[in-house]
Structures are given as C-alpha cells and as structure tokens.
Steps between C-alpha positions, in 0.01 A plus 500: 500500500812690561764502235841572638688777343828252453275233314358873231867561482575162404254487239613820331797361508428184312306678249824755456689180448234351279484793304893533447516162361245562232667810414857310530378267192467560166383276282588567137338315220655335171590791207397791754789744639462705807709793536614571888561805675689520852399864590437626243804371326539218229570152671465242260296313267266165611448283189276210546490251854458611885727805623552664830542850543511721815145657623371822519914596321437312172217539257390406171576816244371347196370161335621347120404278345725272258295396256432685145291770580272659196498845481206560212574893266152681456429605157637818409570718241806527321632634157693334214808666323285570225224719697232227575312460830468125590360343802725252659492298829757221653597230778825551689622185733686570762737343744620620808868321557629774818250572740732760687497733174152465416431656849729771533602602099114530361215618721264254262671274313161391290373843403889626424547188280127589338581863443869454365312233220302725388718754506776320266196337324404855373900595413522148279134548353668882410824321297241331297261544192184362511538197304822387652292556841262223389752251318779536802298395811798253580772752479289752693436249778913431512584863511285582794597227674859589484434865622283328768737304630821738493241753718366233733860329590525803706195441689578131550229328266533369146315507211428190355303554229318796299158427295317770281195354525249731292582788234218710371482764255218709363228448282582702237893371484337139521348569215773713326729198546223218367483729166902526480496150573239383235689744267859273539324192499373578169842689391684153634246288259539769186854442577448103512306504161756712319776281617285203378432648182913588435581161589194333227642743246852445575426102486337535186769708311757240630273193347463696189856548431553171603265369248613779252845373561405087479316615162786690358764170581212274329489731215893551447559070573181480229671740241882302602295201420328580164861692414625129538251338328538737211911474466417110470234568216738695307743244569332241412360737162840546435611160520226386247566755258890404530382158408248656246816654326718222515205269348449765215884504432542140500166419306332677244174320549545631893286761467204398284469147716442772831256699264351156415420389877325861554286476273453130547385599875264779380344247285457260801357757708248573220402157503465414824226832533164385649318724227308299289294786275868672282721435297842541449699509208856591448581777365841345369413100457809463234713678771449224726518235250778605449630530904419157469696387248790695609457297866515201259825609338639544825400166658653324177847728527519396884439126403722496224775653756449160753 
C-alpha cells in the first residue's frame, strides 16, 4: 500500500503540533516554583496551577520547592575559647521565599547554607568556654540562626530555625568535669551544713539569752517582791514595838504580862510533846508562879478599871 507523501507530511505535522502543545503547558504543582528562562534570559517565576509558555524559546531553569527544607551539619570538630576540642553536629531548616535569587545569587543554595553553619558554628563555639558551650545550647541555636538568616536573605531563603543537636567532648575532659563536678557538689553541701550549723548555733544563743534574760526579770520581780515583803515586816515590827513602848509607858505590869504569855506558850508546847519516857522540870518554877500571879494582878487592875 502506497502512502502518499502529502498524507507523511501531514502526520509530521500533527505530531509537530502535538508536540508544541505539550511543550506549551506547564503544569506546576502546589509549594513548587519553577524558574523560566526565554533564551537564555530570566522570564518569570510559575508558582503552583497550569501555565503556558512558548516552545522550544522557554524552558525550565530551575525547580523550588516551598516547603521547610532540612539541611542536616555533619559532625565536626571545633574548639572552645578555653582550648578544648569538642565534637558537635546540627539541623538547619530552610525556606526558600524567592526562587529568582536562589537560582542566580548561590550556585547551591543547600550546601552554601550547610557550609556557612558550620562555618559560624565554629566562630560562636570559639567565643565560648567549655562549660558555657554545654549550659547555652539555646543561645547558641539563636545566634546562628541570626547569622543564618542575615547571609541567606541574600540568596532568597530563610532560616527558620537552628538546632544543635549533639555536643561531644573527650573522654578524659568527661571525666575531668564529673570530678570538678563531684568536687562542688560536695563544696555546695559543706557549704549547706556550715550554714545549718551557724543558723542552730545562732538559734540557740538567741534562746539562751532569751531565757537568761526571762530568768534575770524573774529574779529582779522575785528580789522587788521579797524587798516588799520585807519593808511590810519591819513595818509591821515596828508598829508592834511602837505599841510595845506605849504599853510599857502606860503600864508597869506591860512588860512582865508579855514575858508571862512566852513562857506560858513554851510551857504549852512542852506539854503537848508526844514523848512519853522525860521529864521536864523548870528550872525557875517560883519565876512562873510568880508570872502568874502578876497576870492575876493585872486581870484584877483591868476589872477594877470597868
């Protein structure tokens, strides 16, 4: 079967046409950017839906995509401030925001952003000592994201977010730092103990004064009292020996009656002893006869009176 040269013609024709239209459309998908050149020029940039651009002039320079990208930092070796090698490896996340300078201002956006982390990594890991290195994870993760992101802006991507995720250090400092940090645990409870001790031996001064203090007032209101209790003795002696007086000045008798009861009361105490195997006798019987009949005198002056 003979095929006409018009109907071969034709056909190429078709497929030419064919082919054009599949090269016409571009179909973009969601959060990807395609950068287009028109010969070898920047045209534009096709975000996410269906495009047309013009065949065999147009093509696609490069492809973005708009979602946080990970970049992950391979361990590597870096010294402190204080002349210790540490092993220390990250996670940078990136986000490209301008396709157009991610194309034509960084030949590789990913290993640029990797290199220039580990490159400020080791200049921050250089301002620090050791110690501060492994307490100040946080503020190490802030400052290289800020250096990040002033460097990337340029390349049109942003750094979201910086994580140190592992920091290493020798065995021998390991164990140099476990010592030093038994050694202030044990200086921090030494120091606890002390304090405790101060404060028992301060509390216990304080409650000994006190009580020194409560037994001194009880003493001094003790001695006020007794001083008290004395003045009214004496007052009270002085009072009966006023009356004493004035008896002996109005009354002859006075005195011998008040001899007369004391003896009268020593004789009653004698009597009323329990002891049933002695005897007493008076040395001076006729002194107390006569006590007696002076009391008699007096009772028959004081009736003859009324």
């Amino acid at each position: 079967m003979d095929i006409s040269i018009s109907t071969i013609i034709t056909a190429v024709i078709a497929i030419l046409v064919i082919i054009t239209i599949i090269r016409s459309v571009r179909i973009v998908p969601q959060a990807q950017l395609n950068v287009i050149e028109r010969l070898g020029r920047f045209h534009r940039v096709l975000h996410g839906g269906l495009h047309f651009i013009v065949p065999f002039v147009d093509h696609v320079r490069s492809k973005f995509t708009t979602q946080e990208q990970l970049i992950n930092l391979h361990p590597q070796s870096v010294i402190t401030k204080d002349n210790v090698s540490i092993t220390i490896d990250g996670l940078v996340y990136l986000r490209v925001n301008d396709a157009q300078k991610a194309t034509y201002e960084i030949t590789d956006l990913r290993d640029a952003t990797a290199q220039l982390a580990q490159t400020t990594l080791r200049a921050e890991i250089g301002k620090m000592e050791l110690d501060e290195t492994l307490s100040s994870r946080e503020e190490m993760n802030q400052a290289l994201q800020i250096a990040l992101d002033q460097a990337s802006a340029s390349w049109g991507a942003k750094v979201t977010r910086v994580e140190i995720s592992d920091i290493s250090v020798p065995q021998d400092v390991q164990s140099a730092m476990e010592l030093q940090l038994r050694a202030s645990r044990e200086r921090r409870a030494i120091e606890t103990q002390a304090a405790a001790n101060k404060n028992r031996v301060i509390a216990e001064a304080e409650a000994a004064r006190q009580q020194a203090y409560l037994e001194a007032e009880a003493k001094e209101r003790m001695a006020e009292a007794d001083k008290k209790a004395q003045i009214l003795m004496a007052e009270g002696q002085r009072q009966g020996i006023e009356l004493i007086a004035q008896a002996l000045k109005d009354n002859a008798f006075a005195g011998e009656y008040i001899l007369t009861q004391e003896r009268i009361k020593a004789w009653n105490g004698i009597a009323s002893s329990d002891s049933s195997n002695k005897v007493v006798v008076p040395y001076e019987a006729a002194d107390l006869v006569g006590s007696l009949s002076v009391v008699s005198d007096l009772l028959k002056g004081a009736s003859a009176k009324n």
